[in-house]
C-alpha positions, 0 to 999 in steps of 0.5 A: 686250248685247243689239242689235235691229235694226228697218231703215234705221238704227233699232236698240235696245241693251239692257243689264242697267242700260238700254235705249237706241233709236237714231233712230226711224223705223217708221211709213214704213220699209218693213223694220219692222212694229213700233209704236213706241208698244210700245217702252219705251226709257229713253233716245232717242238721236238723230243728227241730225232727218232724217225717217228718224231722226226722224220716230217721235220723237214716237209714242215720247215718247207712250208712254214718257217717255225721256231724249233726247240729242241736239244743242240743236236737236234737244232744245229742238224735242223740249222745245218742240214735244212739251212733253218735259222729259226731254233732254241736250242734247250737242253735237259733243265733249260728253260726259255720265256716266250711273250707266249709261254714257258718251256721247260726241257725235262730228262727223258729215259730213252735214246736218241738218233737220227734216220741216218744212224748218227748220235741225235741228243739226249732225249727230253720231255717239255713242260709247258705253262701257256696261259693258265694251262700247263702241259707235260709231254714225257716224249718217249721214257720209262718212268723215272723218279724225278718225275716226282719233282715235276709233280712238285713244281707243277700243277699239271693240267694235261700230261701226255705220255707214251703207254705203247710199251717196248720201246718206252713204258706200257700201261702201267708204267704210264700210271706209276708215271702219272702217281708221281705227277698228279696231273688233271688229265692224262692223254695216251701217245706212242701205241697201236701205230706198229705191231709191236706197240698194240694196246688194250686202250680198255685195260689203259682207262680201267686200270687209270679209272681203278686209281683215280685219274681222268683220262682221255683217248684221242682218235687220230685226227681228232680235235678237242677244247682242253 
């Protein structure tokens, strides 16, 4: 399984049998030069219809013709709007078998609406089982106890979660996230891309290192084997 991280919370996963992209945000994120129209993903997750997970939905839709999931907002605007007939929607609790893989919709503490200001969904996190790996993205949240249910259910290889603070959990709000989950490895997203969300990355590795957790940062653009 192979990871690229693109900034802010945009990443792509690819495997031997798909290629999934994580909320797509290129053209206003500071940490990428990619088009999003040189992407050919085959799935487009996305958490929730913020403008910085949302706003390149359409550039990649324009370009490829992947399958979306995400909440029935998201995927009957995306039908509706882009005229795209290619969704799932999967709501909080859902779950969707794939010849690929299984995707699970989890609760995510956060709010949800479109660029235009109109109601977007409830957010949502995905749990992800491809092959042998399973993959957790939160999407944006604070902590929540159910995380600990996820810990439970899942032996979570790779969990990637915001660590910006603000508008979603800081740093140790990650750790008391990644307590609940025991994941392997933890991937920080959602920081550094606006002022507000500046993070000390070295207070992030020592304070995950202090408890025991493996962590990786990845630089923008960066692709790495998991």
């Amino acid at each position: 399984m192979d990871l690229t991280y693109f900034g802010h919370s945009t990443f792509q996963i690819e495997t031997e049998d798909v290629t999934l992209l994580f909320d797509p945000f290129f053209e206003e994120n500071p940490h990428t030069e990619t088009d999003p129209e040189t992407l050919a993903p085959d799935v487009l997750l996305i958490t929730h219809a913020h403008f910085d997970h949302f706003s390149d939905v359409e550039a990649v839709l324009e370009a490829s013709a992947p399958l979306v999931i995400s909440n029935f907002e998201i995927t009957q605007y995306v039908q509706e709007e882009y005229g795209h007939d290619a969704i799932q929607p999967l709501n909080e609790g859902g779950s969707v078998e794939f010849d690929w893989g299984y995707v699970e919709s989890t609760h995510a503490r956060h709010s949800s609406s479109f660029p235009d200001g109109s109601y977007g969904g409830v957010p949502n996190g995905f749990v992800l089982e491809l092959g042998d790996d399973v993959v957790y993205n939160t999407g944006d949240t604070a902590p929540f106890a159910e995380m600990k249910w996820v810990g439970d259910l899942w032996d979570v290889d790779v969990m990637l979660a915001p660590v910006g603070n603000v508008f979603t959990m800081g740093i140790y709000g990650a750790l008391h996230s990644t307590e609940m989950v025991e994941p392997e490895l933890v991937i920080p997203l959602h920081y550094d891309t606006f002022p507000p969300l500046e993070t000390d990355l070295d207070a992030f590795a020592d304070a995950f290192d202090e408890a025991g957790y493996d962590t990786r940062v990845f630089g923008a653009g960066e692709t790495a084997a998991l």
